[in-house]
Backbone bond lengths (Angstrom), bond angles and torsions (degrees), N, CA, C in turn:
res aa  C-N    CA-C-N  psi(-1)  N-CA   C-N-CA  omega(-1)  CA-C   N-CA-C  phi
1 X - - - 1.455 - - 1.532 108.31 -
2 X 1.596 132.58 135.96 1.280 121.69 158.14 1.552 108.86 -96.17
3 X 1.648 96.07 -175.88 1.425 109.25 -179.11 1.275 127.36 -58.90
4 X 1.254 120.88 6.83 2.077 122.20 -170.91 1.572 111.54 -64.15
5 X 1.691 99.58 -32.65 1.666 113.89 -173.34 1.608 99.03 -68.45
6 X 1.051 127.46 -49.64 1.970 135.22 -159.59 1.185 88.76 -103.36
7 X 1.330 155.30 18.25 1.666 158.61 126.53 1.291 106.32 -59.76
8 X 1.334 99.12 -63.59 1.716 106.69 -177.13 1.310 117.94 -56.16
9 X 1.146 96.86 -58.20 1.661 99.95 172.34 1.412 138.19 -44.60
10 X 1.349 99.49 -44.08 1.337 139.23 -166.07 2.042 87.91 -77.92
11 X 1.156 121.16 -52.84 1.031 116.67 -156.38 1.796 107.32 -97.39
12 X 1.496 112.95 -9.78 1.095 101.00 164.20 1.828 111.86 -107.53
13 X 1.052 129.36 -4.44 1.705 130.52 135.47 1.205 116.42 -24.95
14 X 1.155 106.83 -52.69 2.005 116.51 -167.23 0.973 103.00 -81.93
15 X 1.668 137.77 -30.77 1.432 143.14 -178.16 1.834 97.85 -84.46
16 X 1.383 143.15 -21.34 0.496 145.48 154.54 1.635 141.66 -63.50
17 X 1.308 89.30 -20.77 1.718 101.62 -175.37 1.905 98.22 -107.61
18 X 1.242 119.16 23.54 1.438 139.98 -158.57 1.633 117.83 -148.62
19 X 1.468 99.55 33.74 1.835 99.88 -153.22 1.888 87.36 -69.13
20 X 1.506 79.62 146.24 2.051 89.23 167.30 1.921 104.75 80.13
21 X 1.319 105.01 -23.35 1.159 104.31 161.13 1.706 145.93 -92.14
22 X 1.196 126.16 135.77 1.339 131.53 -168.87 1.800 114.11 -83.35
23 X 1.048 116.28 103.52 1.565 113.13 -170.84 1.685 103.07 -104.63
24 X 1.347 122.06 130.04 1.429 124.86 165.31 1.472 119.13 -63.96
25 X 1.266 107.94 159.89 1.380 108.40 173.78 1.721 125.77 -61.36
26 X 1.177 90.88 -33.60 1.535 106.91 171.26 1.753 120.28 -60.58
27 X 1.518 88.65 -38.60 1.695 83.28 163.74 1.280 132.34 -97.12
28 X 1.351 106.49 -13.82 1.725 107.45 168.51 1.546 94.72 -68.86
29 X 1.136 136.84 -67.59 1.470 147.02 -160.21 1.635 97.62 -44.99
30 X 1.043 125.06 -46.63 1.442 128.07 168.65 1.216 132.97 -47.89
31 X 1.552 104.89 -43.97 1.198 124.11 -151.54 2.296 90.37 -106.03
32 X 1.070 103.63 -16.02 1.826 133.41 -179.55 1.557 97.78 -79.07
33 X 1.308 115.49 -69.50 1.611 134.10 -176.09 1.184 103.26 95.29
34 X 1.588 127.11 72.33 1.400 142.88 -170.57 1.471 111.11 -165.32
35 X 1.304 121.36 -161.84 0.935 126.03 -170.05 1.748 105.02 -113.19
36 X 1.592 113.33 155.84 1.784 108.75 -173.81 1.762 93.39 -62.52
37 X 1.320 110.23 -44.93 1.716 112.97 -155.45 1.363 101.83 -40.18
38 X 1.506 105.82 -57.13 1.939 119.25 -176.18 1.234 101.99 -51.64
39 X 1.460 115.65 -41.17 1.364 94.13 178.56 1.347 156.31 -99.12
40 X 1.809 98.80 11.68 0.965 140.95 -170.38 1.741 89.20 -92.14
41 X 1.512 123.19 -69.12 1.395 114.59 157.27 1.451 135.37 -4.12
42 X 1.493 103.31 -66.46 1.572 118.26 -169.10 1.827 89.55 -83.61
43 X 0.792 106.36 -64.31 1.687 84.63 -168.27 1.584 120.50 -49.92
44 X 1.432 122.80 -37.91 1.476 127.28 143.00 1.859 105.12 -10.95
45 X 1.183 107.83 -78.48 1.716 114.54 -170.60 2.177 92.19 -47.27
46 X 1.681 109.05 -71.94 1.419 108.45 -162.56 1.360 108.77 -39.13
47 X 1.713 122.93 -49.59 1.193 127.01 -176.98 1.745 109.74 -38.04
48 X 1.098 96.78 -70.08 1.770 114.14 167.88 1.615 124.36 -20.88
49 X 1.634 90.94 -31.47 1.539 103.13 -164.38 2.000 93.03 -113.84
50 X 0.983 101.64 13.66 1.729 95.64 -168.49 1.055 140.83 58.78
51 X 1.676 102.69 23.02 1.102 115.70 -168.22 1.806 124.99 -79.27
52 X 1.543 92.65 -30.60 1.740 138.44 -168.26 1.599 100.99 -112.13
53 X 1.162 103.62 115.94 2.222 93.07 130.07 1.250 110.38 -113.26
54 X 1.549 104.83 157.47 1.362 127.05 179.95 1.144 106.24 -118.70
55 X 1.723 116.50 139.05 1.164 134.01 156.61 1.603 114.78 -124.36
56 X 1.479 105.34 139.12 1.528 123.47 -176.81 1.291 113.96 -88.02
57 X 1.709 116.04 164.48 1.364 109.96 156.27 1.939 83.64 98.42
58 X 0.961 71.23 179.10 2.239 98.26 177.08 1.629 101.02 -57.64
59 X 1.014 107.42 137.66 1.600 113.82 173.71 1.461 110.42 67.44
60 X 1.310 112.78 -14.98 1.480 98.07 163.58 1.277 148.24 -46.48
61 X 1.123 130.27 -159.11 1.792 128.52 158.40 1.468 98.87 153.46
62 X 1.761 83.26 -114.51 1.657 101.22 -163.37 1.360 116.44 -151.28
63 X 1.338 127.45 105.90 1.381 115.29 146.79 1.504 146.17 -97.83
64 X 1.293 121.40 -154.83 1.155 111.81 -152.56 1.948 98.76 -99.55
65 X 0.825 172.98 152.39 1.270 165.77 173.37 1.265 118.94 -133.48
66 X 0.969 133.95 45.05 1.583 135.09 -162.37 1.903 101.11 -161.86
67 X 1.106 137.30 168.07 1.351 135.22 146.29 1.470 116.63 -77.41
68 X 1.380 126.91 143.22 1.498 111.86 -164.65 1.543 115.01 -96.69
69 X 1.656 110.45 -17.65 1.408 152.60 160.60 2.480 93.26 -34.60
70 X 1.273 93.91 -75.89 1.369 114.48 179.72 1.678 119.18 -61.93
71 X 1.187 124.14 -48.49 1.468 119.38 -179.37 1.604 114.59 -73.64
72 X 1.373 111.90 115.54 1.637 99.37 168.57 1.889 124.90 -84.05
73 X 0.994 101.78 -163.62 1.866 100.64 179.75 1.481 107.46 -92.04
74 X 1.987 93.98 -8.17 1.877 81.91 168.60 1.192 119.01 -109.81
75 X 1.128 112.84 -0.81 1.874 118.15 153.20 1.234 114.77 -59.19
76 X 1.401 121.97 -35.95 1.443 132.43 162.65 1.386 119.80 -52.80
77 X 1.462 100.70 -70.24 1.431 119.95 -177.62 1.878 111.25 -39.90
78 X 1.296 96.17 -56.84 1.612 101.39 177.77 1.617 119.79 -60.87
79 X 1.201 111.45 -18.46 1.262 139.76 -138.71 2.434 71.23 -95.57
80 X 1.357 103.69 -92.99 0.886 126.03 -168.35 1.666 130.00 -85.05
81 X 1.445 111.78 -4.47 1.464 112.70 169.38 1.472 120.28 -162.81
82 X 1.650 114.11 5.21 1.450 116.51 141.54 1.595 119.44 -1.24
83 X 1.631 110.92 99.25 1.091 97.23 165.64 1.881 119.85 101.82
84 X 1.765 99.89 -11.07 1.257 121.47 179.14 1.726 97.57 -84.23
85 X 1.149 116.70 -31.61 2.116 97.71 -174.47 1.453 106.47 -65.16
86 X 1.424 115.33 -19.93 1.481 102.16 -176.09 1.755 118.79 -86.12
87 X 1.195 113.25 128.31 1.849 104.15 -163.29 1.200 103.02 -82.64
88 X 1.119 111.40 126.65 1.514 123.04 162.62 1.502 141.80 -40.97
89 X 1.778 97.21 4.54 1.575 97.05 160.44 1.998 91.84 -160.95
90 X 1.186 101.14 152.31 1.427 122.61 -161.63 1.352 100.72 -137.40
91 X 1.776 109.19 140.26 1.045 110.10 166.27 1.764 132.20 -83.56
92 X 1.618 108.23 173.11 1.065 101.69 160.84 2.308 92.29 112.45
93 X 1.103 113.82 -166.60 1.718 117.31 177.30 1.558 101.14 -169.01
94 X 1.466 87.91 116.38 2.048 90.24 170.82 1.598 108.83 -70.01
95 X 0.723 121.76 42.26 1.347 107.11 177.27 1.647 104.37 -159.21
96 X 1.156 103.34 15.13 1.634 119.77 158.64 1.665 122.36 -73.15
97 X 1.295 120.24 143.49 2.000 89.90 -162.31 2.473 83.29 -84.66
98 X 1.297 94.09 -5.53 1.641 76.58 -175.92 1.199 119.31 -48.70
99 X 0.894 122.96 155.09 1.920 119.03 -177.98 1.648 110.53 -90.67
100 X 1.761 102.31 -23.08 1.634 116.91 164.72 1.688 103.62 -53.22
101 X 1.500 96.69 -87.85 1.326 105.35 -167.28 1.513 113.20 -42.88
102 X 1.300 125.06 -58.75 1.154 132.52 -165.38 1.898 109.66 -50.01
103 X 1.372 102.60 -27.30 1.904 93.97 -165.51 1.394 98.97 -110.12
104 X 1.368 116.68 -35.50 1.688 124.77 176.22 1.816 97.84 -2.69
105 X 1.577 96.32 -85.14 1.354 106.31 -171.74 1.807 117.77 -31.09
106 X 1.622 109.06 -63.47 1.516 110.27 177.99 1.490 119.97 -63.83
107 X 1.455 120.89 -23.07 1.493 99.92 170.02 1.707 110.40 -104.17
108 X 1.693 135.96 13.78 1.171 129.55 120.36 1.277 132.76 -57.33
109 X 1.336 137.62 -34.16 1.141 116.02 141.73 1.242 142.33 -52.76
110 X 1.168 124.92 -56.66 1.740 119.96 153.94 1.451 107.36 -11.28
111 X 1.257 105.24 -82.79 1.608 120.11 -165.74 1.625 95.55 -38.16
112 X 1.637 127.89 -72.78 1.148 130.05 -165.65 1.864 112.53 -47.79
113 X 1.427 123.10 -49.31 0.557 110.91 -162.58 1.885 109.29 -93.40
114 X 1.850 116.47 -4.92 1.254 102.62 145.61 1.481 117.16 -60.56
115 X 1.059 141.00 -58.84 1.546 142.49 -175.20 1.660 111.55 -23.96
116 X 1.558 81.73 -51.48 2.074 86.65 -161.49 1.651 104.91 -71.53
117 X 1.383 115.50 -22.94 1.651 143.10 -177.85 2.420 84.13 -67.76
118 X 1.074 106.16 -64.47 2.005 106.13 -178.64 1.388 103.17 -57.92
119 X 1.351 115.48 -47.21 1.291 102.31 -146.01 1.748 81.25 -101.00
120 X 1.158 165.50 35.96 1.272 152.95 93.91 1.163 117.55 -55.37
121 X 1.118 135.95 -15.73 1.720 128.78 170.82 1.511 102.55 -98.07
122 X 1.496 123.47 -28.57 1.816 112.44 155.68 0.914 110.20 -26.21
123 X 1.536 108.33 -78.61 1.949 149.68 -148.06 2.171 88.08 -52.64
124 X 1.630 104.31 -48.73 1.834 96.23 -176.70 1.260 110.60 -54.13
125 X 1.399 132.84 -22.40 1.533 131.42 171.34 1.406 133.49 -63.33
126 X 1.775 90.50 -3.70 1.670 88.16 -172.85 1.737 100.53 -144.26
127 X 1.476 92.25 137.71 1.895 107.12 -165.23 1.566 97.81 -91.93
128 X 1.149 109.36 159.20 1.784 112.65 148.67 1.218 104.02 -28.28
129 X 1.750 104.05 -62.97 1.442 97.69 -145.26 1.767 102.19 -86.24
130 X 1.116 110.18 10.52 1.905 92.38 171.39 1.353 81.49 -129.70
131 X 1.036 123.32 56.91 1.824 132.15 143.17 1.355 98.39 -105.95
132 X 1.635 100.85 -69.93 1.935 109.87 178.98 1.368 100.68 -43.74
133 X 1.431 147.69 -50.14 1.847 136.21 -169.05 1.238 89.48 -62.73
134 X 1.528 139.96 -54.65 1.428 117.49 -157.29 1.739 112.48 -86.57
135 X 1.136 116.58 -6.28 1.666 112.90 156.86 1.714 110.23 -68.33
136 X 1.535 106.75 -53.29 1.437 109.16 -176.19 1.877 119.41 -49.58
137 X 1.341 94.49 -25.82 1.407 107.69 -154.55 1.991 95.33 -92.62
138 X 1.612 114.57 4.17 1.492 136.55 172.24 1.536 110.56 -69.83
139 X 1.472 87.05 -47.02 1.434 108.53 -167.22 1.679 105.88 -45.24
């Protein structure tokens, strides 16, 4: 998996703990520990998903557009990295007569893509907003 999922998150938390307010990319990206471009990127996708509005020009940025109560981390997750736990290259060759090599690949996939099937029905247990209580609750 890369970082797009804990970007997202990460960056609509902060839009969340900011309701009514407009945050630039420059300060989520700051406040993220990345760069504005990436994060100008990923919010591109949230916008898409209604997650964001954007406004241009001076004072612009980004807010939050969604209730934070309602969106989980797997509305996100699907949203933005669906499909990332499974690695993009696997060992082993179907076309090996071994019965190892040859299936390795098809019953690692299974496995991967039961996982992402658990850990998206985890991810529905948890909102923006009881992400934001358990940062607050750091304090």
């Amino acid at each position: 998996m890369n970082s797009d999922f804990t970007i997202a998150v990460h960056s609509l938390v902060y839009l969340a703990n900011l309701p009514d307010h407009m945050a630039s990319s420059e300060s989520i990206a700051e406040n993220v520990g990345t760069n504005s471009a990436r994060i100008r990127k990923m919010m591109s996708y949230l916008r898409n998903r209604r997650f964001v509005k954007t406004k241009e020009g001076v004072g612009g940025g980004y807010i939050l557009d969604c209730k934070p109560e309602e969106v989980s981390l797997a509305d996100i997750y699907i949203t933005v990295s669906h499909g990332t736990l499974k690695p993009k290259w696997s060992t082993g060759d179907p076309e090996k007569k071994c019965v190892i090599s040859s299936n390795t690949q098809v019953v690692m996939n299974q496995i991967f893509d039961e996982a992402e099937l658990y850990f998206e029905k985890y991810l529905e247990g948890i909102t923006l907003s009881t992400f934001l209580e358990k940062i607050k609750q750091c304090l």
